[in-house]
KOLLODO-117661 format. One record per residue (C-alpha): y, x, z; residue in three letters. Coordinates in steps of 0.5 Angstrom, whole numbers, plus 2048, in hexadecimal, padded with zeros to 3 digits. Example, Ala and Ser with C-alpha at 12.3 -4.5 7.8 and 13.67 -1.06 7.14 Angstrom:
2
7F7819810Ala
7FE81B80ESer
END
This chain:
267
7DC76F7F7Unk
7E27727F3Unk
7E07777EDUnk
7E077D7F1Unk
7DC77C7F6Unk
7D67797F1Unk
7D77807EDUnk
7D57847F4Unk
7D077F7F4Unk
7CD77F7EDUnk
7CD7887EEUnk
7C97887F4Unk
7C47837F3Unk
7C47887ECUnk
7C378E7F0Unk
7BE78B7F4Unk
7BA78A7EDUnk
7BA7907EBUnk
7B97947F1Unk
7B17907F1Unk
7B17917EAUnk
7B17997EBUnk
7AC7997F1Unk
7B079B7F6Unk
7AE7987FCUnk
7B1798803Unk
7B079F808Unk
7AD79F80EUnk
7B17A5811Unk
7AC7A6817Unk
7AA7AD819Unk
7A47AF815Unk
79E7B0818Unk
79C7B8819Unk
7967BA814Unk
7907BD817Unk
78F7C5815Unk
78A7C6810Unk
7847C9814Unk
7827CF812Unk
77A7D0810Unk
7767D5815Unk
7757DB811Unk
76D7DF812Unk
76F7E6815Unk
76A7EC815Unk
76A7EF81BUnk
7687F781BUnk
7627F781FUnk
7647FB826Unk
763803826Unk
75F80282CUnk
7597FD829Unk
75A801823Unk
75C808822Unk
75F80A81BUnk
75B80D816Unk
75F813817Unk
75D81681EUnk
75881A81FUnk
75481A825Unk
75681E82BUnk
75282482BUnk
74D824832Unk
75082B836Unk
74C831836Unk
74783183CUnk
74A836841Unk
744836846Unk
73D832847Unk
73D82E84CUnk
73782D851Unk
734831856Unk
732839854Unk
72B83B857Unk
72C84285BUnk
72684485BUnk
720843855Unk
719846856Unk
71B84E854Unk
71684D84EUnk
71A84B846Unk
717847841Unk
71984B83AUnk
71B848834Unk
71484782EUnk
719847829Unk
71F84C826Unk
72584B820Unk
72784F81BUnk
72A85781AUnk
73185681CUnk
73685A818Unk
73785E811Unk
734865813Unk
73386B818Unk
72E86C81EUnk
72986681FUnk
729864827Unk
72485F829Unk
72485B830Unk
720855833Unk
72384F837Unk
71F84D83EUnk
721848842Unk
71F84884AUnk
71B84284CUnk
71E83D850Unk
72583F84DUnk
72583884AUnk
72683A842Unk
72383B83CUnk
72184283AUnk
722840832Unk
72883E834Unk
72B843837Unk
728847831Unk
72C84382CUnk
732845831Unk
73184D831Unk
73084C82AUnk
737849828Unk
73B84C82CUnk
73785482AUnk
737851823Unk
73F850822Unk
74385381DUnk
748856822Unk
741858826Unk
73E85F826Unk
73A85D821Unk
74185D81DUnk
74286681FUnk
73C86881AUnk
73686781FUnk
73286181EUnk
72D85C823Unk
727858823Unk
726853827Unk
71E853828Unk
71885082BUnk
714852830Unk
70E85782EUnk
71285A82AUnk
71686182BUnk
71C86182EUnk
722866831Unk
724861836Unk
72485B83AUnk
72985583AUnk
727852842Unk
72A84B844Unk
72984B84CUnk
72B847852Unk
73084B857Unk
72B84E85CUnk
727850857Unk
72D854852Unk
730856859Unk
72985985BUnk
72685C854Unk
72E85F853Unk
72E86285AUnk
728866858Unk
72A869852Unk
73186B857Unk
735865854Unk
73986185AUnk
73B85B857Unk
73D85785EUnk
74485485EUnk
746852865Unk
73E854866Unk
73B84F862Unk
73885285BUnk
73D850857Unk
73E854850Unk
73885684CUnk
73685D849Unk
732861845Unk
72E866848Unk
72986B843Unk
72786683EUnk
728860842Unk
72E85B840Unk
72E857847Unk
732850846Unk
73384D84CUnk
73284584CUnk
739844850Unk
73D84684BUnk
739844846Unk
73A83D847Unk
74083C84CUnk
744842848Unk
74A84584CUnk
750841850Unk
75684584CUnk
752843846Unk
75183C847Unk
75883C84AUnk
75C83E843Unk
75783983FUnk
75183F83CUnk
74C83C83AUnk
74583D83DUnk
74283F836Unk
747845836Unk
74684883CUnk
73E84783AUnk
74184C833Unk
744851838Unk
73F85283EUnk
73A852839Unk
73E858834Unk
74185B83BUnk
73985D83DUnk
73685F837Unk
73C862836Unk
73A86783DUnk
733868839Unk
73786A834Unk
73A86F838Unk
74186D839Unk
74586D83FUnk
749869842Unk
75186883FUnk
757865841Unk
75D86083FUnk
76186583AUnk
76786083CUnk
76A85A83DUnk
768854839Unk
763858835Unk
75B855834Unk
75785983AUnk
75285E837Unk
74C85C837Unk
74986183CUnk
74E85F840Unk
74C85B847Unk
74E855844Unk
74A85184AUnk
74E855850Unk
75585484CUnk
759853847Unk
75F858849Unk
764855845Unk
75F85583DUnk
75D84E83BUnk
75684E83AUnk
751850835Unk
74A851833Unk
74A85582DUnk
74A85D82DUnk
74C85D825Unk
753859823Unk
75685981DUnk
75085D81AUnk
75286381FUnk
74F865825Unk
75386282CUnk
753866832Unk
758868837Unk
75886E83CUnk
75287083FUnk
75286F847Unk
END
């Protein structure tokens, strides 16, 4: 071997030696593996609970709609004697004359005259009522003094005891109204459960046309006449014939509003 060549030699085999002592080892230059992505943890949602199963606590309940008519059949004929309430309320209103009235229900009408009392006694009791123009009115029981009758009657029977006293109450020949006629206020039964078509039609409860046909016939006894719709738009008057038609007014029961007398020109 010439001396060259034992050089190369030598400075390889050196190489080779300090290579092994510096730790470097051959590579394997092969495609590495793929690493498997991190599974992620499962999270614990809480869901809202569902607004059907639980309404929030912010909503209010629907309010139930207003009683339009009772259903049922109405009787059409009662006994023709009354059944008079033993009971009676308060002085309604502040100052004036004092008018006493009685309540009697028809027997066989299927209602209860303490009921109907309680009734006549609201509606005649209000503020915006009779009570409101200084006069002042009692409901009271029977045996007791009185200046007038509140009856509740089947339709025969109003359209009988109304025809006598010269009141035509039939509509289309089936009494229909109701009257007042000398110190008898006749309610009919009809109206006083299924109210009117066009008052059910624009969704007036059956409590306020109650109001109105108990406030239109006492207001008869009181001397008041019938009245018509001022205009348009406007409430009906209270003695108006609200039960036959509106004419373009909006229904009301009340001959006070606004703390004044309502009327509309007399018919």
């Amino acid at each position: 071997m010439s001396r060259a060549l034992g050089v190369i030699a030598g400075a390889a085999v050196l190489a080779g030696l300090v290579l092994v002592g510096l730790g470097v080892f051959p590579v394997d230059l092969s495609p590495a593996a793929p690493v498997p992505s991190p599974v992620p943890e499962t999270l614990a949602v809480s869901l809202p609970p569902s607004p059907q199963a639980s309404p929030s606590p912010s909503e209010s309940p629907r309010p139930a709609p207003p009683v339009l008519r009772l259903s049922g059949p109405v009787p059409t004929k009662g006994s023709g004697s009354f059944e008079y309430a033993a009971t009676g309320g308060p002085v309604r209103g502040r100052s004036g004359t004092l008018l006493r009235y009685q309540v009697a229900v028809e027997r066989g009408a299927g209602e209860d005259a303490a009921a109907f009392g309680a009734a006549v006694d609201g509606a005649l009791g209000h503020a915006q009522s009779w009570t409101a123009g200084g006069l002042r009115m009692q409901w009271v029981p029977r045996g007791t003094p009185y200046d007038f009758t509140v009856h509740l009657a089947t339709r025969e029977t109003a359209g009988r005891l109304c025809g006598a006293g010269g009141v035509d109450i039939t509509v289309r020949g089936r009494p229909y109204t109701s009257c007042r006629i000398g110190g008898s206020v006749i309610i009919n039964l009809d109206r006083w459960r299924l109210s009117v078509d066009h008052f059910v039609a624009a969704k007036v409860p059956l409590a306020r046309y109650r109001d109105y046909v108990i406030n239109h016939e006492v207001g008869h006894q009181l001397g008041h006449r019938h009245e018509l719709c001022p205009r348009r738009g406007r409430p009906a008057p209270v003695m108006m014939q609200q039960t036959l038609d509106l004419k373009g007014c909006t229904a009301n029961p009340w001959p006070f509003l606004n703390g004044r007398r309502y009327a509309g020109p007399l018919k």
